[in-house]
N, C-alpha and C positions, 0 to 999 in steps of 0.2 A: 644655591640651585634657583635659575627663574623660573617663572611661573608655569611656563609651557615645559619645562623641564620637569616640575614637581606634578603638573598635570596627566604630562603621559606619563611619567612613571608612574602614578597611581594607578591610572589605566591600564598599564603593561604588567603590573604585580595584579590586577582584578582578575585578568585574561588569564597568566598564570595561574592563576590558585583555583580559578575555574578548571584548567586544564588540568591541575595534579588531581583535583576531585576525582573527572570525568575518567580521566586514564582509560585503559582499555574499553571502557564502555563505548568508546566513539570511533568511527569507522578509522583504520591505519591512515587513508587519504587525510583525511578531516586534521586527524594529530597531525599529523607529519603536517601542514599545512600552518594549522594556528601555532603549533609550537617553533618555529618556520618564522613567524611572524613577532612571535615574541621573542626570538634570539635578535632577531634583526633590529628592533625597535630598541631590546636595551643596548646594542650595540652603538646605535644612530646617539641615543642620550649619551651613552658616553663619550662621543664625543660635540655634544649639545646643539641643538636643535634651534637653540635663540640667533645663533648668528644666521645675520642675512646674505649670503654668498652670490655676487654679481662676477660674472666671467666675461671679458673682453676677448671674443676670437673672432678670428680673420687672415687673410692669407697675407705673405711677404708684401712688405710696404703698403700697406692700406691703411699704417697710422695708429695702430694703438695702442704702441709703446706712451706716442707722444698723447694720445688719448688719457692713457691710464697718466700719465704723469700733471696732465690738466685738472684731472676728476681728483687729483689726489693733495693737488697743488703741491707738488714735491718732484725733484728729479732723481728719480730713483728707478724708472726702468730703463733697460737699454737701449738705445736710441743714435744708428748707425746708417753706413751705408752699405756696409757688408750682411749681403741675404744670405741664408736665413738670418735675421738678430736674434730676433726672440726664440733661444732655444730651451729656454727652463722656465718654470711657473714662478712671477714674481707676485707676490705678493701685499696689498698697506691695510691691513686692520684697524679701524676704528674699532677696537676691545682688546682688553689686557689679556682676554681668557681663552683666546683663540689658537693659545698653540699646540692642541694636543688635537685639531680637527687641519692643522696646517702640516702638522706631523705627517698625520695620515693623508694627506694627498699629497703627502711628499714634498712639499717646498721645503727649500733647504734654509738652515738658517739667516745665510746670510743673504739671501733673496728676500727677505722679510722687513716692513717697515710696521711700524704702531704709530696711530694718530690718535692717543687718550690721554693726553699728556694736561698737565694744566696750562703748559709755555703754547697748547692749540688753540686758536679764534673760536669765540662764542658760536660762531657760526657752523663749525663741524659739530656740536653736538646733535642736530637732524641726523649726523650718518651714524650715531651712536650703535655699534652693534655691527657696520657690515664690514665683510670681509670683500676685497676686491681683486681679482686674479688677471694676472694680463698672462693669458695662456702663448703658446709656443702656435707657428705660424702653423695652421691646418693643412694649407699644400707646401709644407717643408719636404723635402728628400728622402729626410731622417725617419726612419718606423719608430722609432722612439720619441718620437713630436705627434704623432696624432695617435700612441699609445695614452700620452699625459691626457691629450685632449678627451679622449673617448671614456676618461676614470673621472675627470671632472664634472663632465656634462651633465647628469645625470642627478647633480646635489646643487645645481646653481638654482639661483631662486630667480632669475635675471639675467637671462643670455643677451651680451650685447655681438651682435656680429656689426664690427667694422669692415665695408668697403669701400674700396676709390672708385670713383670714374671711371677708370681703366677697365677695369676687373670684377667690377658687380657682377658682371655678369657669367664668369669661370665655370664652368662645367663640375669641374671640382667642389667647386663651394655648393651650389645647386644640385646635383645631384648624388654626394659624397655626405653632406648634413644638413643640409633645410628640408630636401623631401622626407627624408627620415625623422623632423623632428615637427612633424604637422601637430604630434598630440601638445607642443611645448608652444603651440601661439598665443596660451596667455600668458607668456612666460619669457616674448622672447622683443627685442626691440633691434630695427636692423638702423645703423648710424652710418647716412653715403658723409664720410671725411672726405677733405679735401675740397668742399664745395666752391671755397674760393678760386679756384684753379678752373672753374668751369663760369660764363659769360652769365652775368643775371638774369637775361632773357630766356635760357635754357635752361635753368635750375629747376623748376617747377616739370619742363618735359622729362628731363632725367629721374626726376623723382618720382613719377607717375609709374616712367617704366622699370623701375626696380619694386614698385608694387608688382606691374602686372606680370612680369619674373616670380616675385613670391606666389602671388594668389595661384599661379601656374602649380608652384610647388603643395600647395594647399594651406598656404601660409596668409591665411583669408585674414584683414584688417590688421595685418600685423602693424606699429606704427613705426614710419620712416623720419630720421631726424635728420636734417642736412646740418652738418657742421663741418668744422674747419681747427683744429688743433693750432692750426698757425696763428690765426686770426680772432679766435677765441667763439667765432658762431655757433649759437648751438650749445656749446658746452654747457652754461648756466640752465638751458634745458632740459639737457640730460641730468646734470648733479640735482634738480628737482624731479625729474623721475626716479633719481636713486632715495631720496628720502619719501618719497611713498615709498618704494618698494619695501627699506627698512618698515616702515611704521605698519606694514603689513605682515599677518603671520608670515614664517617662513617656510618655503617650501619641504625642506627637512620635516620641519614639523606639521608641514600639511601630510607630505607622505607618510609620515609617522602615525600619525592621526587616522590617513585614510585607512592604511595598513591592518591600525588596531579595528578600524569599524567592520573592514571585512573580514577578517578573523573571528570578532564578535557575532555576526551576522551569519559565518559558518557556522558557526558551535551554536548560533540559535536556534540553528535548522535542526539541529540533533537533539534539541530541547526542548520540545514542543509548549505553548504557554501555561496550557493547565492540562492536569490529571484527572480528573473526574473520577473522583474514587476515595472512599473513606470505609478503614477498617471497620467503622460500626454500620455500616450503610448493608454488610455480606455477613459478619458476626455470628448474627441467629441466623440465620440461611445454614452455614455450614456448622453449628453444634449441631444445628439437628440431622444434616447430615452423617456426623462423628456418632450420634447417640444413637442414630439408626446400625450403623454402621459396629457398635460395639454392643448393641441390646439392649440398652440402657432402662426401658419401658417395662422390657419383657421382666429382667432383672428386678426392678421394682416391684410388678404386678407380684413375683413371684416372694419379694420381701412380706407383702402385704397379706397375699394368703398363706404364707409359716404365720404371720401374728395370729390370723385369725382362726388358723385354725388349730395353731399351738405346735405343729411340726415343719421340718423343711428345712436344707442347707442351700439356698439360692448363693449363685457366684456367677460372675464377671465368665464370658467366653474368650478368647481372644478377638480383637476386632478384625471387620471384614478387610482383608490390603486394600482389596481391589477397589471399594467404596471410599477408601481416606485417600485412595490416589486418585479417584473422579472428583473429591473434596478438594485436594493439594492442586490440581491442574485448573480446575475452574476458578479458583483463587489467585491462578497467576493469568489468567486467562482477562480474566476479568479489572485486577489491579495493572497488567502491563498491557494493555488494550491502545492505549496513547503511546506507548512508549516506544524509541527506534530500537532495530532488532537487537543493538549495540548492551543496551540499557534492560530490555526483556533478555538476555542471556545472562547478564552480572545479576536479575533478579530471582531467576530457575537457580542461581547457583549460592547465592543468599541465603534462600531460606532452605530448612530441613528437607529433606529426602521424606519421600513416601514412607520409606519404611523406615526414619526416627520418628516421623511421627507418630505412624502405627504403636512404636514404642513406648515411645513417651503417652498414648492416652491410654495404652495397657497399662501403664506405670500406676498413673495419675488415679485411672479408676478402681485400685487397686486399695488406694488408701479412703474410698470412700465405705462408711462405716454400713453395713449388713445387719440391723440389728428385729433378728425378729421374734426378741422375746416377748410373754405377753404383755399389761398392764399389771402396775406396782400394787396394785388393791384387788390384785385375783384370788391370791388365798381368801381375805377376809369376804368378799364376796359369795366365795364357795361354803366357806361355813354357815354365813346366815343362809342362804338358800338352804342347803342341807339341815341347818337346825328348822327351819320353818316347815320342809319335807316333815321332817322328824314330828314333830311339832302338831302338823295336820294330821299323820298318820295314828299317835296319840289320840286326841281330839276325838277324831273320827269310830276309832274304835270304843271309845268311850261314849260314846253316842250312840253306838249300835247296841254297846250291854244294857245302857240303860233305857232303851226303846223295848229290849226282849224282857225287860223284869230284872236281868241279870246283875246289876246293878241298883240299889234298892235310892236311887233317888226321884225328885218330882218331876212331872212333866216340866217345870219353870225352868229345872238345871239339866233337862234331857236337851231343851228347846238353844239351851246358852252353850252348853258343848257343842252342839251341830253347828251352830255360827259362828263358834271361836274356829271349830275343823275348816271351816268355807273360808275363812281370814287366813287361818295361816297356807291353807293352798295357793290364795292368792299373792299372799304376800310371795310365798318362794316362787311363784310363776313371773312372779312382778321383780324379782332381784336376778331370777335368771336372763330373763328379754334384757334387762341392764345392764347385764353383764355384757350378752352380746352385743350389744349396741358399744358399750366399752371398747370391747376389743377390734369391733367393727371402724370404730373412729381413730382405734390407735393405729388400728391395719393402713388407713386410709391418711393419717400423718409421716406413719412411717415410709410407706412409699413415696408420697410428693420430698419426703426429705433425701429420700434417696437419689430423687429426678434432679429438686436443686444441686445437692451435693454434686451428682454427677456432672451436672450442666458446667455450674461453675467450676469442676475439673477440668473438664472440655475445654473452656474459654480460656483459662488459664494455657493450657497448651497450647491452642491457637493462635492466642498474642504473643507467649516464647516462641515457636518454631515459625511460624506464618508471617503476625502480625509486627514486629519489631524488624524484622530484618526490612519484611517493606518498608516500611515508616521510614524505617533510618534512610533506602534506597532513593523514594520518591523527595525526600529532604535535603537529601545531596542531587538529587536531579533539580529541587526549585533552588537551592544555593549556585549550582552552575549557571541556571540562566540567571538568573540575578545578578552574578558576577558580571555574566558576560552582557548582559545589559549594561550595568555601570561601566563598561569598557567603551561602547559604543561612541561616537564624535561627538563634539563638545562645542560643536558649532563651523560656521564657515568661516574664511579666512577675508578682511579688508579686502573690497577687490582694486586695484589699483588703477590710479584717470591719470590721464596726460594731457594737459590744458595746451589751449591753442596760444601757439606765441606769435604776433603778427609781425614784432618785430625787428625777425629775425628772420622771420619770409621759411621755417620750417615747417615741412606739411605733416603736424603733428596732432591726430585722431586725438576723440575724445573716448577712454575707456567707456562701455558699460558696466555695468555693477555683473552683468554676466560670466564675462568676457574672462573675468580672474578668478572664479569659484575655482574650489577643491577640483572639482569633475576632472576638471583640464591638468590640474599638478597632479592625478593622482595619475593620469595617463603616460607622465612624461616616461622614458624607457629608463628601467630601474638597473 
């Protein structure tokens, strides 16, 4: 696999896998379009993208049989007096690996030539890589000669149009394929053959006006080569513009390239860059929504006075629907707020229904513990207060016999009874307030445990029914564009220059660096 081979196919399986993600989430238009684009593209690799495909067309006797056979240094197209000659796509590959993209345009076997041979001059290795096609004459008779033509045109990296003197000028040729192929002018080189057959005085006039022919067609700076198949002009010209052409991406794989950028470039629009939006950012918002919603407070309060006042069976109501659907809706409201409507419809369908969730927090809050019995040191409590009651009431009475005489002791032990009666009233007044405060405190634990317990029931449901299935959604929504970012192009393509040759007297422009960007090959008609 070369390099552009193993590059877009990375690209085209990124693209993919983006797509299986997205699936339905993304508008029918949008799929049908990117997955549209990745059929196409692994189709193109299959039949590889590295060769550089140069097409020789032109009408009856403009030369470029004998063209292709110069460029190829081999006689091997046909080359006659009976028109049309060229009725089939011939074929000289410099690469061994080009017969399953020769297949597919149909050249037949034995139209076929290979120049990778080691018995080839050091000097072909520059064309290493291009495929060269001497197509069937464009104004042939035959509708099966400008069917060939119209399947080829389309993959050349490098349209040579041959004409003569005669004929540059054809109606046919001009307005049958050059005005039609204006998006293909960095792409296309026109060769007037036959130059030798025309006075050197007027080489330079005829040349001028088969520009102003093109720039008519919209074929603005296209470059013109004057050459001579006979006389060999020109030729070493051209076979230097063919080794730029190689040593530049090739249009295949420009198109391939552009193909996967806009595709990527669609699916980015469905995937907007960020989300703004994190499960804990809405969390406590909506428990406390859920705990309004199922009583949560009330419930508690109500735990707290059974402790405290030793009676009471507090319980869970059912929660309110209506308030966990104002909960569920603003949770999707607020998490698919960025999202296209493709992607907020896959996330209404994600996560639970109003009414599991209702379910699930009637569940949840179901297992949190109601506990409103008193404090574990209440019995012993109660007896010392009550032994101390006890205690004072003694006391006290013994204080009063022995204050009436009734009791035969001194005023010293009359005086020490009365203060022990005052102590132990205190005391049991001082272990009752205790107690209460006990139970006051337990009341007031056991509620907030009820509130936690609750809460974090809550939350717990929230993140199953709610929180996970977003996560998962907006995850594979940042995996998609991710994807389809790494999909996007991987750069422009050499633009290809055509040096001025003086010595051959051919009026051959100097490319700009503009002139063969992407922009232009990705326009060419596909």
């Amino acid at each position: 696999m070369t390099s552009h081979d193993a590059t877009l196919g990375a690209r085209t399986e990124d693209l993919g896998r983006a797509l299986q993600i997205a699936g339905s989430r993304l508008d029918d238009t949008v799929f049908g379009k990117v997955a549209s684009s990745v059929a196409g593209v692994r189709e193109r690799l299959a039949l590889g993208v590295d060769h550089t495909v140069v097409a020789l067309a032109g009408g009856t006797g403009s030369g470029k049989s004998s063209t292709f056979n110069k460029i190829s240094r081999l006689t091997f197209a046909d080359v006659g007096v009976k028109r049309p000659t060229t009725a089939k796509v011939t074929a000289c590959s410099w690469s061994d690996d080009a017969a399953t993209l020769l297949d597919w345009l149909g050249v037949e076997r034995e139209r076929r030539i290979t120049r990778a041979g080691e018995l080839d001059s050091a000097d072909e290795a520059a064309l290493g890589g291009l495929v060269l096609l001497d197509l069937p004459d464009h104004d042939s008779v035959a509708p099966a000669h400008r069917d060939v033509v119209d399947k080829v045109l389309p993959l050349v990296d490098l349209l040579v149009w041959v004409v003569d003197p005669q004929k540059y000028a054809d109606d046919a040729l001009h307005t049958g394929y050059l005005r039609d192929s204006s998006g293909m002018r960095a792409s296309t080189v026109v060769v007037l053959n036959q130059i030798d057959t025309v006075p050197v005085g007027q080489r330079d006039n005829l040349v001028n006006d088969v520009k102003r022919l093109l720039r008519d067609d919209g074929l603005d700076n296209v470059p013109v080569i004057a050459a001579s198949s006979k006389t060999d002009i020109g030729i070493d010209d051209l076979r230097g513009l063919l080794e730029q052409t190689v040593a530049r991406r090739s249009v295949s794989a420009g198109r391939a390239a552009g193909e996967l950028d806009a595709a990527a470039t669609l699916l980015l629009s469905q995937t907007p860059a960020e989300v703004p939006w994190h499960i804990d950012t809405v969390l406590e918002r909506e428990i406390d929504a859920l705990a309004r919603a199922a009583g949560l407070e009330s419930v508690a309060a109500q735990v707290g006075a059974a402790v405290r006042n030793g009676y009471g069976s507090p319980e869970f109501r059912n929660p309110d629907p209506d308030s966990i659907a104002l909960s569920r809706s603003r949770w999707l409201t607020g998490s698919g707020e960025s999202l296209k409507p493709g992607w907020q419809r896959s996330l209404a369908e994600s996560v639970a229904s109003a009414r599991d969730v209702t379910s699930a927090v009637s569940t949840a809050l179901q297992g949190v513990t109601l506990d409103t019995r008193g404090p574990t040191t209440q019995p012993l409590t109660r007896r010392l207060a009550l032994g101390a009651v006890l205690l004072a009431v003694l006391l006290g009475i013994c204080t009063v016999l022995a204050s009436t005489g009734i009791l035969p002791v001194g005023d010293t032990w009359t005086t020490v009874l009365g203060v022990a009666a005052v102590v132990a009233a205190v005391a049991a007044l001082v272990v009752f307030l205790v107690a209460m405060q006990m139970r006051r405190a337990l009341a007031a634990r056991r509620a907030q445990a009820v509130i936690a317990s609750g809460r974090a029931a809550l939350e717990r449901v929230l993140r199953q029914t709610l929180g996970v299935p977003t996560q998962r959604l907006l995850d594979e929504h940042r995996a998609v564009r991710e994807l389809a970012q790494s999909a996007r192009d991987d750069g422009p393509s050499i633009p290809l220059r055509v040096e001025e040759n003086a010595t051959t007297g051919s009026q051959i422009r100097v490319a700009s660096t503009g002139d063969f960007g992407l922009s232009d090959l990705r326009s060419v008609r596909a």
